[in-house]
N, C-alpha and C positions, 0 to 999 in steps of 0.2 A: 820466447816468453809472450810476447805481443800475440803471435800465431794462436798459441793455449788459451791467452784469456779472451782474442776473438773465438776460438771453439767453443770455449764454454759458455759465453754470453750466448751463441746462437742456441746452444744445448736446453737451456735455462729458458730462453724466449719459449722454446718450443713446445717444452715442459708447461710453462705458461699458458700459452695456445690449447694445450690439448686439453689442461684441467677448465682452463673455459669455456670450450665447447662444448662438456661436458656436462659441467654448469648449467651454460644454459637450456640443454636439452632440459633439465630436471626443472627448469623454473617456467618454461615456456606458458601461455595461457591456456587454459582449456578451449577445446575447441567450439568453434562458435556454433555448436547446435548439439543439443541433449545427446550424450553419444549412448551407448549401451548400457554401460556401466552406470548412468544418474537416468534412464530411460524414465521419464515423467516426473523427473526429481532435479527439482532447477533450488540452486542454493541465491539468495538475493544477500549483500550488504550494505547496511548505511555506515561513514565514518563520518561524516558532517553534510553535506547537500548534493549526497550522488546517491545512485543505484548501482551497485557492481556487480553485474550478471551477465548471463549470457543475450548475444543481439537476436538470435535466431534460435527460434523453437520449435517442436512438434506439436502438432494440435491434438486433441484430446484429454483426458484428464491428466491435468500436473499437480505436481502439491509441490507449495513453494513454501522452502523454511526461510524467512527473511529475520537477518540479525540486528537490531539498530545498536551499535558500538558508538552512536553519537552521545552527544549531551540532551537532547531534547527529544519530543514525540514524537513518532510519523505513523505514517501507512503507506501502502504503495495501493494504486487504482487501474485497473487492464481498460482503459478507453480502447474501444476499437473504431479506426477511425473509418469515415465513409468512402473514403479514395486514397489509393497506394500514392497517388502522387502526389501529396501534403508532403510538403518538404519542413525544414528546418525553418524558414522565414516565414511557413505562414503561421507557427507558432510563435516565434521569438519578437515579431515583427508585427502582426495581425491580432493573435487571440490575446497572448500574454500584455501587449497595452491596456486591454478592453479594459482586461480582471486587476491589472494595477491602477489602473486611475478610476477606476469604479470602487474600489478598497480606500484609496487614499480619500475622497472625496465624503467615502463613510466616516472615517475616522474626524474629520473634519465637519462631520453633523452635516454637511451638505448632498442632502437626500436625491434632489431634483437631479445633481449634479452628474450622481453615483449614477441614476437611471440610465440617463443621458448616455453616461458612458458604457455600463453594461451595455446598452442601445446598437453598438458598435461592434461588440460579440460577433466574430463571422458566421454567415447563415450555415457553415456547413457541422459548426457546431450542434445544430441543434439534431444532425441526422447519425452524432456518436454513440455507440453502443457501447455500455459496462459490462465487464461479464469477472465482474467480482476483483479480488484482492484480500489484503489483509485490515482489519479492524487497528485501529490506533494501537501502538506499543512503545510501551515507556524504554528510553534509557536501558540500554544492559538486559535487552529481553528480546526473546527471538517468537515470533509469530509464526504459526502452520498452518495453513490453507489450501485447501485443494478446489481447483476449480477446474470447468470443462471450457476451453478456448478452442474456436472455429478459425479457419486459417484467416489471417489477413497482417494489417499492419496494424499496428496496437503504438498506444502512446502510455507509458507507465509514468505514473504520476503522482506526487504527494502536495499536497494543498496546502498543508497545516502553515500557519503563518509564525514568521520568526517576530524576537523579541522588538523590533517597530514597526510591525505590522504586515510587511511584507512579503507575497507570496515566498516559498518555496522553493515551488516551482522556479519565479523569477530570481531563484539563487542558483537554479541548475539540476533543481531535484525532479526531473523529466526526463526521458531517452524513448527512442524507435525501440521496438520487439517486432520483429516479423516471426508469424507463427505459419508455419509451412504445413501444408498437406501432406503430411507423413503421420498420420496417428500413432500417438503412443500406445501401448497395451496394457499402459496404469490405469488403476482401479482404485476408489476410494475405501478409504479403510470403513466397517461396519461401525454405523454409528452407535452412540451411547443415548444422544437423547437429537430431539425430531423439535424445530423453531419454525413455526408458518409466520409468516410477513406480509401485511397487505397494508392498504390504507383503509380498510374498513374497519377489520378486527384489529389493527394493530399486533402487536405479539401473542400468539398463542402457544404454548409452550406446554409439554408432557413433562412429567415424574419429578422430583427430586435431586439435584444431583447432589455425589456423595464426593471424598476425597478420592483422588489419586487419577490418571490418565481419562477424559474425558474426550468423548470427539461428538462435536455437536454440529447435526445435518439443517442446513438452513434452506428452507423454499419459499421461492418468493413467487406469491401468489399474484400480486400485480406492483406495478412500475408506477409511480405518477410522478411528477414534478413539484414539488412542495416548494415554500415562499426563497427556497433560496436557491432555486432555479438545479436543483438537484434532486435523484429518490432515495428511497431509505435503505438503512444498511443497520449493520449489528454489530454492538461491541461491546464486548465484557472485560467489568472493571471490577480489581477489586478494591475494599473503601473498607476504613479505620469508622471504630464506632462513633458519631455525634458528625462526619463528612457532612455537606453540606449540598443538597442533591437537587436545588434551585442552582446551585452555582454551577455546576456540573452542565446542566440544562441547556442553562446559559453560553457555558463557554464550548457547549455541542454546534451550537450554530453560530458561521461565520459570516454571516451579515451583521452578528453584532462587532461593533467595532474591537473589542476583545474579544470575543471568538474565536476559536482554535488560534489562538495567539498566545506564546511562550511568554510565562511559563504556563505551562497547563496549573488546574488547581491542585491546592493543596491536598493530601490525604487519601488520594485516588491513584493507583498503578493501573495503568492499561497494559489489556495483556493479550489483545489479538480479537479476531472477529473474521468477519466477511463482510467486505466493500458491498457499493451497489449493485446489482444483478438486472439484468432483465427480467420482465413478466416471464411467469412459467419456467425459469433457468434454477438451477440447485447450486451452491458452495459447501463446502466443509471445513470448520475449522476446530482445530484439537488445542487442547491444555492440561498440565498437570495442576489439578485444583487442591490447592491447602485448606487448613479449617479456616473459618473466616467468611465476611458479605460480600458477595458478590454482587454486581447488577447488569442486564444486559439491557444496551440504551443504543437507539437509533440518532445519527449525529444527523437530525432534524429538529428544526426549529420547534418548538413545544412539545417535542419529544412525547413527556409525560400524558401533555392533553388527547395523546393521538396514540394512547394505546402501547407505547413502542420504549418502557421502561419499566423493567421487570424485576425487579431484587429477589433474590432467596439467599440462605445460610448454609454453608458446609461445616458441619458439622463436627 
């Protein structure tokens, strides 16, 4: 008897064993670079202060659907940085102090203080390259953007600051992408309507748009550094009639002490865009548009005054 029910237990492990193995095959991660089957199609998640995607990519055009299943706003931003060998410290250890005690110091009305500390910003900061992203998206909304990335090491990044003030980023909402010299053969889908971007003209924008799948081609005509040490970029929001579109302005730019700080304002759903860009560099970013205001606003400081806040109606 002893005998049988030592058989059977090893029978039953084994049993065990194999439907786990099994298991795990079906659960394994995706492999860590764009395989065949997602060829220029990278899926992005937020569930609270991460990016869950893949570390290695192909260069050329991707269009990335990024889901935010958190509670709060993001975006994610392609920094490309100036050398492979930026490691983990010289971000966590080096940049990320500058941008927290330059934040804290604001919040605290000490201006001098704030400078001082931005001051400390490592110089190789100032030699990173954007080459696009997704425009801010609310809560329960998934953003689509296709952008052209050149091979190198990239820092993905969301800024927006949490409910006391606190980067993001310094909550873990940053990771490595190395994007590899292997082009992809994705092609952005035919645009619907055509947004020029500069600091001169500000927004210049064609046609009308109407309800239903939109994909709007963004060029950005030139780069500058505007008061908050960043260039422009596009984001389309939509807004409840009487929204309040000084407040919006306002909490577009985060050198105010509330500034892209949670909660975002009332009566406004963001719903995707395309991050900053290099001079001369193109994005794309799609949506399914309902009846209702829309507006597309650059998350720079006086936005309004500088061209780069656009409202129309769907009809």
């Amino acid at each position: 008897m002893k005998t049988n029910n030592l058989t059977s237990l090893i029978l039953l492990l084994s049993v065990l064993l194999f439907f786990n193995c099994k298991n795990e095959k079906k659960t394994e991660p995706i492999e860590d670079i764009a395989s065949d089957e997602n060829y220029g199609q990278v899926e992005v998640i937020t569930r609270a202060m991460e990016f869950q995607t893949l570390d290695t990519l192909r260069s050329g055009w991707t269009t990335f659907s990024y889901k935010n299943l958190s509670g709060e706003v993001h975006f994610f931003l392609m920094d490309k940085l100036p050398s492979d060998s930026i490691v983990k410290s010289d971000i966590t250890d080096h940049l990320m102090p500058a941008f927290d005690d330059g934040m804290k110091y604001l919040i605290e009305e000490k201006v001098d203080s704030a400078m001082a500390a931005f001051g400390t910003i490592p110089t190789w900061f100032n030699d990173v390259k954007r080459y696009g992203g997704s425009g801010l998206i609310s809560p329960g909304k998934t953003a689509v953007s296709t952008i052209n990335l050149v091979p190198g090491k990239y820092m993905m990044e969301c800024y927006v600051k949490a409910i006391n003030g606190e980067w993001h980023t310094s909550h873990g909402m940053w990771k490595f992408i190395t994007v590899v010299d292997e082009p992809t053969d994705h092609k952005p889908s035919k645009a619907t309507h055509t947004l020029s971007v500069s600091s001169t003209n500000g927004y210049e924008f064609d046609g009308k748009p109407t309800a239903g799948k939109t994909i709007f081609k963004v060029d950005f005509i030139d780069q500058v550094p505007h008061e908050h040490f960043s260039g422009h970029d596009v984001n389309l929001i939509k807004y409840k009639d009487g929204a309040d579109m000084d407040a919006l302005v306002h909490w577009l730019n985060w050198m105010n002490p509330d500034g892209l700080r949670t909660p975002a304002p009332d009566q406004f759903e963001f719903l995707g865009g395309m991050n900053n860009c290099e001079a001369g560099e193109t994005g794309y970013f799609e949506v399914v548009l309902e009846p209702g205001n829309y507006v597309l606003v650059s998350e720079t400081p006086k936005a309004d005054e500088k061209g780069m806040l656009k409202t129309f109606v769907v009809d």
